[in-house]
N, C-alpha and C positions, 0 to 999 in steps of 0.2 A: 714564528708568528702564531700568537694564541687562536685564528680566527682559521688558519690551513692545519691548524692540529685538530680544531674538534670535527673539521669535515673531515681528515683521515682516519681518527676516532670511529666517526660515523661511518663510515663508507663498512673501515673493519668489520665493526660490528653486525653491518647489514647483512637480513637471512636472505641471500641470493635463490636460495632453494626455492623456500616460499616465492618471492616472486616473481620468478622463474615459471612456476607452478601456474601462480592466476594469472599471467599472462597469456601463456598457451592457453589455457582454457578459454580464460573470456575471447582469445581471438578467433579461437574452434566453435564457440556459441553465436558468434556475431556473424563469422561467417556462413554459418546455417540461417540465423538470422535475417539477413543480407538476402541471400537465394529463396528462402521462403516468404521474403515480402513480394519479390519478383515472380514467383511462381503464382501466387496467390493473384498477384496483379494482373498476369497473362490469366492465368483461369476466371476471374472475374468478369475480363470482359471480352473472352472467348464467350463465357455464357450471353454476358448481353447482345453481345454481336448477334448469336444466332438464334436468337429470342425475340427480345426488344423491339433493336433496330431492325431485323430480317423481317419478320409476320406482323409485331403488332404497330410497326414506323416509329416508334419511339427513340429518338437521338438524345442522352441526356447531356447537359451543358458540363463543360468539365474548367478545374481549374486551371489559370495561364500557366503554371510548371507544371501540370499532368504532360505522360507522354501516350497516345494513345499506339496500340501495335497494328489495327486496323484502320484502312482510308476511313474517311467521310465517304456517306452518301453526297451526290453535287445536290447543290440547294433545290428543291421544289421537287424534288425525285421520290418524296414519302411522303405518306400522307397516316395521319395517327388514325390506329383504329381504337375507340376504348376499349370494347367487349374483350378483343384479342389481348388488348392488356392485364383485365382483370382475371384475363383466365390464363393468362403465362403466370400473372403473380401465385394463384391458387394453385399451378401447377409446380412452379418454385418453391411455396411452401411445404405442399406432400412430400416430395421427396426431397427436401431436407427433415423433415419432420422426422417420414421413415427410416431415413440415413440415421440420424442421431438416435431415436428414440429404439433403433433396434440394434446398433452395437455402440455407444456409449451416451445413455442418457446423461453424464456428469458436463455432455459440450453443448448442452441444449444456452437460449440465453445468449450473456455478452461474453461470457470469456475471463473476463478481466477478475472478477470474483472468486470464479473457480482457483485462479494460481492464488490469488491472497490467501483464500483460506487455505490450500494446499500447505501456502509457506508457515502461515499459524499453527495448524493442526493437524497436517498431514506430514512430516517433518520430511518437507521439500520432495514428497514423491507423487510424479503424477502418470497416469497409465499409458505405455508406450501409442496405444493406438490414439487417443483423445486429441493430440495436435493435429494428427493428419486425420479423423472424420470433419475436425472441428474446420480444414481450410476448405473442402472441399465443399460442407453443409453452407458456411458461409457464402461461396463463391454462388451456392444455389439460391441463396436468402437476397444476398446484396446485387447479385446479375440478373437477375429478375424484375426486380422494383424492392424489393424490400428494404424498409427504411432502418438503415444499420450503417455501424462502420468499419474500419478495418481492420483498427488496431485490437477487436478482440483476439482475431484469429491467428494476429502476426506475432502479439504478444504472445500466446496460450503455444505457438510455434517454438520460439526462441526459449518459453519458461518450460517444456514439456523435452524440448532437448537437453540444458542445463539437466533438469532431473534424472535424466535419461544416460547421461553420462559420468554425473557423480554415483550416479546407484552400480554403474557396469564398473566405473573404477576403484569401486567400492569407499568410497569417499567418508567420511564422516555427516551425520543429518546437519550438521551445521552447515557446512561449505554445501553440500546439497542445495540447502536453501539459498545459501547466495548466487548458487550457479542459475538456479529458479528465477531468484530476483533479476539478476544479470541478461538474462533471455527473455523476463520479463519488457526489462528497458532497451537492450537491441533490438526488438521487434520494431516498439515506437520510435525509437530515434530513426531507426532505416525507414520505416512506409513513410512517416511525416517528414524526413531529411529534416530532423531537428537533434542531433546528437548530444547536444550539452542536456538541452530536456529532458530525452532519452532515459540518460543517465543519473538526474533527479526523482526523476519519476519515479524510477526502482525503485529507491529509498524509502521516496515521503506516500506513495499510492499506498502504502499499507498498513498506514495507521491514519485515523481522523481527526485527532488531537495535533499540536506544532511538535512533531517527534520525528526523528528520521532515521533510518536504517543505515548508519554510517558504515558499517562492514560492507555494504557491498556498493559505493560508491565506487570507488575506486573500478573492482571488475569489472564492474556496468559500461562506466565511461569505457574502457577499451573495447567492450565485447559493441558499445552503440557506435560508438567510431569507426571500427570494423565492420558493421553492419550495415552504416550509412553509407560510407566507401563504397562496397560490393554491389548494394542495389544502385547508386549513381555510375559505375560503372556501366553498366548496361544498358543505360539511358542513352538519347542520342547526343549529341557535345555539346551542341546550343543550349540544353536544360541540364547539363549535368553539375551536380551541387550548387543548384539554384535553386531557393524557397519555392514551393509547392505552389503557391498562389502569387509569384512573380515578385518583383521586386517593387512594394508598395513605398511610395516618395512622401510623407506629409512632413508638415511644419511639426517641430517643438512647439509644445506650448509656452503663449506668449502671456500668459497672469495666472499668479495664483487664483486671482477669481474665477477662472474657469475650472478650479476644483466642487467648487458650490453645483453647478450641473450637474458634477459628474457625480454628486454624491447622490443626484436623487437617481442619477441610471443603477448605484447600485443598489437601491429600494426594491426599484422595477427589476432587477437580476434576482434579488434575496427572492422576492414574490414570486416568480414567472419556475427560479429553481425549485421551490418547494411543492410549487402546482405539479410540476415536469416528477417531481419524484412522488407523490400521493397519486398521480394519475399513473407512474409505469408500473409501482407495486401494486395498487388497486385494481389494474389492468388484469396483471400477473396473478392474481390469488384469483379472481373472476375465471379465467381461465385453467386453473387446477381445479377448479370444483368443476367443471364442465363433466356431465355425464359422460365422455364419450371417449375412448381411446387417446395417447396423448397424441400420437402419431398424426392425428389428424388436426389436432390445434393449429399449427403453425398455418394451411393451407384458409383456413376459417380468419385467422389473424390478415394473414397476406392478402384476402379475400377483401374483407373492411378496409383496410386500409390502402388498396387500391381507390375501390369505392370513393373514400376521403380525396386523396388527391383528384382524381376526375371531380368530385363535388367541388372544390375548390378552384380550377379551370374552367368548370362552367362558370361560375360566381364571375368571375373573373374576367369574361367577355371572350375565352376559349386562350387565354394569355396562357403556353404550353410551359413559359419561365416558371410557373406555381405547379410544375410537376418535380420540381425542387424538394416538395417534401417528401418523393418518393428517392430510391437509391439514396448514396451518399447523402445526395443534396450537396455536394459542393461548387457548381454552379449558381444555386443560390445565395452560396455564399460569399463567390466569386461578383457575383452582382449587389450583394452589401457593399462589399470595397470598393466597388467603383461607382456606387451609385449617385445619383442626385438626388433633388429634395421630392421631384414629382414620384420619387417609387415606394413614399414611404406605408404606405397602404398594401402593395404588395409584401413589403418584405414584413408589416407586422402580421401580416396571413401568411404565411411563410412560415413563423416561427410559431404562429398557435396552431396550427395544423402540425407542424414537423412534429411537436411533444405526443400528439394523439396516436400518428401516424406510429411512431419509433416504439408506443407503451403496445398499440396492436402485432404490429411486425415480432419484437423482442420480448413482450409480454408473453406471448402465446408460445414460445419456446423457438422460435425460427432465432438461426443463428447468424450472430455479428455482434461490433462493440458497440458502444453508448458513449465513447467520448467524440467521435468523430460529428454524428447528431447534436452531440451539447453545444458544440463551435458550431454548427449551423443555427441552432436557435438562439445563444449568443447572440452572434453576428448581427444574423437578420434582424432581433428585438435591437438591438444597444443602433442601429444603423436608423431604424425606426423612431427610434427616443429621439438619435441625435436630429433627423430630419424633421421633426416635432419641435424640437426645443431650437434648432435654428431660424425657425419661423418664427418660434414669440419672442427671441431678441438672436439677433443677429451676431453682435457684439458680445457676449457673455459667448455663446457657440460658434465659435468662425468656420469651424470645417468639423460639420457631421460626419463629415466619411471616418473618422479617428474612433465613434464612440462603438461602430462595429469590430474595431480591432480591441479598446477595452469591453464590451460585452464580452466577446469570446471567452476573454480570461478569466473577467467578474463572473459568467456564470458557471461556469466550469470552477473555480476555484470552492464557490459555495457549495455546491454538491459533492463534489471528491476530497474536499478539504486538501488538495494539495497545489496552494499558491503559488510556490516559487518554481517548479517544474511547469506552471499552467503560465504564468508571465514569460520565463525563455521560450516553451515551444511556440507560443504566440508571436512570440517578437522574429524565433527564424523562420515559420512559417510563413511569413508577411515581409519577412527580408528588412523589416525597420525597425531600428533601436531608440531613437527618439521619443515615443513612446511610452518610455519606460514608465517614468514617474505617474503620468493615470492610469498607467494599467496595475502600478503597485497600488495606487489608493484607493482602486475602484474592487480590486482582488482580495484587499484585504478587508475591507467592509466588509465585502460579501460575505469573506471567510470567517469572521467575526458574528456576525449576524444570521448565517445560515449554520450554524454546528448542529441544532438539531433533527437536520435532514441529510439522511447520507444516500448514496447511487449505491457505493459500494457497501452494501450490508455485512461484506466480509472483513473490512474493516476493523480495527480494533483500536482502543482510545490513543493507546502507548506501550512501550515497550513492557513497561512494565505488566501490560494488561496480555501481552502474549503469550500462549503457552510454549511458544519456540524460545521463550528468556526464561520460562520456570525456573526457580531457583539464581539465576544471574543475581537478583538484585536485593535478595537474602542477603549477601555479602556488599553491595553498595547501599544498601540503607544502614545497615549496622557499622560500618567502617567510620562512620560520622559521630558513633556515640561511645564515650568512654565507661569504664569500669564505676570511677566514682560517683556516676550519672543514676549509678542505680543502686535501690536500696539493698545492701545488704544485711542477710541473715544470723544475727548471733547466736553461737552453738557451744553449750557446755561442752570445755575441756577437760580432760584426762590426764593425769597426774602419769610421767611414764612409770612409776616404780610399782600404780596402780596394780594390786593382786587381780585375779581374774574372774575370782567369786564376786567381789566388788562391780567389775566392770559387767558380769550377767545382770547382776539388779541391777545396775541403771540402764543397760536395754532394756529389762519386762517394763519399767515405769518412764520411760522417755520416747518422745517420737521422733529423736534424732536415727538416721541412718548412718553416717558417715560423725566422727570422734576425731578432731585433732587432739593430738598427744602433744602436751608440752614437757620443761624440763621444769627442776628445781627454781628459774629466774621468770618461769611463764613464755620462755620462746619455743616456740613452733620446732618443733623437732620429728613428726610426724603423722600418722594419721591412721584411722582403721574404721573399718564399716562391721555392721553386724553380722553379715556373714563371712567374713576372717574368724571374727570369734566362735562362732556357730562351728565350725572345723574342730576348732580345741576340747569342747565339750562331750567329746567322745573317746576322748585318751584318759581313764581315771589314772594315772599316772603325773600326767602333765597339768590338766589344768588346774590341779589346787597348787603346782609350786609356778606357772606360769602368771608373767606380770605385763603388765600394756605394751612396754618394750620389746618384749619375743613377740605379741601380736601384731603391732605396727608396719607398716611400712615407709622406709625412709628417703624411698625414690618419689618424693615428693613431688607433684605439678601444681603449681600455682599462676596467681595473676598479681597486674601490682593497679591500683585507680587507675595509673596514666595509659594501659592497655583497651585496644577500641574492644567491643562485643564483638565483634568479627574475629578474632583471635579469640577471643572466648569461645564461641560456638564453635571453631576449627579445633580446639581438644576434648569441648564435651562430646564432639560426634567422634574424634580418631579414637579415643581412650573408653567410650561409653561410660561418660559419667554422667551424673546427677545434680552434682557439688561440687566447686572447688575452690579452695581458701585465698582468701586476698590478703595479701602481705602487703609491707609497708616497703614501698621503692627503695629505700636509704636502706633499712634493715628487715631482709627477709625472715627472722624471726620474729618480728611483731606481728600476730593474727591481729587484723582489724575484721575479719568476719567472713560469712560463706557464700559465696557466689549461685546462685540458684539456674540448673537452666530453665525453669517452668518460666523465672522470671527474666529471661533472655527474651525468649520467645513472647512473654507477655508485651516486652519493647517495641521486639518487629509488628507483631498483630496492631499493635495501638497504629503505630508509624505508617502502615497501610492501608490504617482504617481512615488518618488522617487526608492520605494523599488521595482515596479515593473520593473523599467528600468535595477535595478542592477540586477533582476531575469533574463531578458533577454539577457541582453549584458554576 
């Protein structure tokens, strides 16, 4: 049977070694992965525990699948104090400040930037100590109040071990960065318990353009599979491998016409992400010019943006759900999902607070990620739009609660530019797949619409644009274009019987370097450059009875039209040539003319020049 022989074909042929190889590995990074989202989680909110909720009464709201490791206070038993809050947060930002800013300022921020560019520029190496300041800075930033998220430090965990282990088993920079990538996307697939995400994520988080990192698909998924495993593991049974934010139940949508809404929530997303990224940078460059030690930014950051949330609470009628834009904030956003039409005033204060809040905290150098924030302000905005627009028609919006679950991914997708990881970890965070099709329409506007604002400035357009591919695509852009595509050079030939005085004058008076030599019929029979001849002019013996023939060479390299420039350029670099002659397919003694490399290269440069114009317009 033709269909059982190409699969044993295949099977043969398969490099078991090789995947042998990324198997183990990505199962050894997932599983670090795994444990360091779980460590990160207990240190988290060991800090808040005896912070927080101990001195300053603060209980924050958490989402229906978080597990917490500490009881509840019983209800009415705290009472919030501000002051003590504002000064746990200033006292969580010094020492993380000083923590990072005195043994690795590279983990200052979200995280998530640091491994991009690592993987660009740094080729996949990152410094053994920077995962572990970066869990422990965070656990000081995010258990405190500070308005961060998780997945910086879970990530920068997972991508800082990967580095950690191809550099010790001496790996190649390649597979290094994949291992990077791979630990990148085990982190998120484990803290969010969304592993197909995870494992997108790797790919598409590192470029800003619709490009993906297909090499390390494949290790990601195992090392986020493995990852997510490990931390549900140790979760209690009733929440284990259950969405992070429970199992949310809506309708399908029942008409296309209710895409017309959802087009203007991705207006209100494009607008809200562009504010959210000019106000964290803006924030961020405000705070490097500050006079003052860096060490001390983050506790001045944490300081205001305490402030913010209390300002916000008072506003609010002492309402303690608007202390949502401090920590995670996933209790606010736990209350987007389930909210009704009366909260929608809260949750649009919510989400224009959380952007200020997240640009003081992370701006200022206190550490944590920025995606876990974008799905709070999301949520709460797109929950706010829908509880708006179901008031002025009913009918066109039937269940608001739906446009917090496409916020999320609309806003998030227009800032990180990576849609289709932002749509799955959306869909298993929230446990509902019905969904799908507005959160692709609402994601991809945004995606569409928001390209000129990026979160991640480490970022790069496309593969093409990274320096971890230099060179790769030398060879796929030229592979598209043939020999007879380009013009060649016509070059006086040389008679072989040519004497060798003859052939001296016509080097002093020709600007040819390279001579094919033909025969008595005009065919190709050879070839010589002017330093062959330059050799003979030193024999007075030899060169008056020597003729083009003695000087030649008849190990001839050529091309024929139908050869791509990719073969071309693969002999001018092995052979170190300049020039080399294009024959005729049918008959290799017909010279149709000389191949240039200056005019190879002049191919690729145009070709590059083109694709980068199309990147930009």
């Amino acid at each position: 049977m033709p269909g059982w022989e190409s699969l044993l074909a295949f099977i043969v042929r398969a490099d078991y070694r090789s995947s042998l190889k990324w198997f183990l590995l990505a199962t050894a990074i997932g599983i670090v992965a795994g444990l360091g989202a779980i460590t990160f989680q207990y240190l988290n909110q060991t800090v808040t525990r005896y912070t927080l909720e101990m001195f300053a009464g603060y209980e924050a709201k958490e989402p229906a699948g978080e597990h917490r490791f500490f009881p509840r206070e019983p209800a009415g038993s705290r009472h919030l104090n501000p002051w003590l809050l504002i000064a746990i947060m200033a006292g969580g930002g010094l020492l993380s400040g000083t923590l990072v800013y005195t043994f690795a300022p590279e983990a200052e921020g979200h995280g998530t930037d640091a491994a991009i560019d690592s993987f660009h520029k740094q080729r996949g190496f990152i410094r053994a100590r920077i995962p572990i300041i970066k869990l422990i800075a965070s656990a000081l930033t995010i258990g405190t109040g500070g308005s961060g998220g998780r997945e910086g430090p879970i990530a920068q965990i997972g991508a800082g071990f990967g580095s950690f282990l191809g550099t010790n088993l001496k790996l190649s920079a390649r597979d290094r960065r994949i291992m990077l990538a791979a630990g990148m996307g085990a982190g998120v697939g484990s803290i969010f318990r969304a592993p197909l995400a995870g494992a997108l994520f790797a790919g598409e988080i590192l470029y800003s353009d619709a490009d993906i990192e297909s090499d390390v698909i494949v290790p990601a998924a195992i090392a986020s599979i493995v990852g997510y495993s490990v931390f549900s593991l140790f979760l209690p049974a009733e929440i284990q491998f259950t969405p992070l934010f429970g199992n949310q139940q809506y309708q399908a949508m029942g008409s296309i016409v209710e895409l017309f809404p959802l087009s203007l929530l991705a207006v209100v997303m494009v607008t809200a992400g562009a504010a959210y990224v000019k106000m964290f940078y803006g924030t961020t460059h405000l705070f490097k010019r500050l006079p003052i030690v860096p060490h001390l930014r983050p506790m001045i950051g944490a300081t205001l943006a305490g402030a913010c949330g209390l300002g916000l609470m008072t506003l609010m009628q002492g309402d303690e759900r608007t202390l949502a834009v401090l920590g995670t904030g996933y209790g606010g956003l736990q209350l987007a999902l389930d909210s009704s039409a009366n909260a929608g005033t809260m949750l649009l204060s919510i989400a224009l607070i959380k952007i200020l809040t997240t640009s003081l905290t992370i701006g200022s150098g206190g550490s944590g990620g920025v995606f876990g924030p974008s799905m709070v302000i999301g949520g709460c905005l797109g929950a706010a739009v829908g509880n708006l627009l179901h008031q002025l028609s009913p009918t066109l919006v039937p269940q608001p609660q739906i446009y917090a679950i496409v916020g999320m991914a609309g806003f998030f997708s227009g800032i990180a530019h990576s849609p289709i990881s932002t749509i799955i970890m959306v869909s298993e965070m929230t446990g509902d797949y019905k969904l799908l099709l507005p959160t692709m329409w609402v994601s991809t506007i945004c995606f569409l619409l928001g390209r000129q604002w990026k979160l991640y400035e480490k970022q790069v357009p496309s593969r093409l644009d990274s320096p971890a591919h230099r060179g790769d695509f030398l060879v796929d852009l030229l592979e598209g274009i043939q020999v007879s595509e380009v013009p060649l050079t016509p070059r006086q030939t040389v008679p072989e019987s040519a004497p060798l005085q003859q052939i001296l004058q016509l080097i002093t008076t020709s600007r040819q370097h390279y001579f094919p030599v033909v025969d008595r019929e005009g065919r190709l029979v050879g070839i010589f450059s002017s330093d062959d001849v330059r050799a003979y002019t030193y024999h007075d013996n030899v060169w008056k009875l020597a003729v083009a023939r003695d000087i030649m060479t008849t190990a001839l390299v050529t091309l024929h039209p139908g050869e791509d420039l990719n073969s071309a350029m693969r002999r001018f670099t092995q052979l170190n040539l300049d020039e080399i002659p294009v024959v005729d397919q049918q008959d290799s003694g017909q010279l149709l003319g000389m191949l240039r490399r200056k005019e190879v290269i002049g191919v690729y440069n145009r070709i590059l020049a083109e694709h980068k114009c199309n990147v930009q317009e």
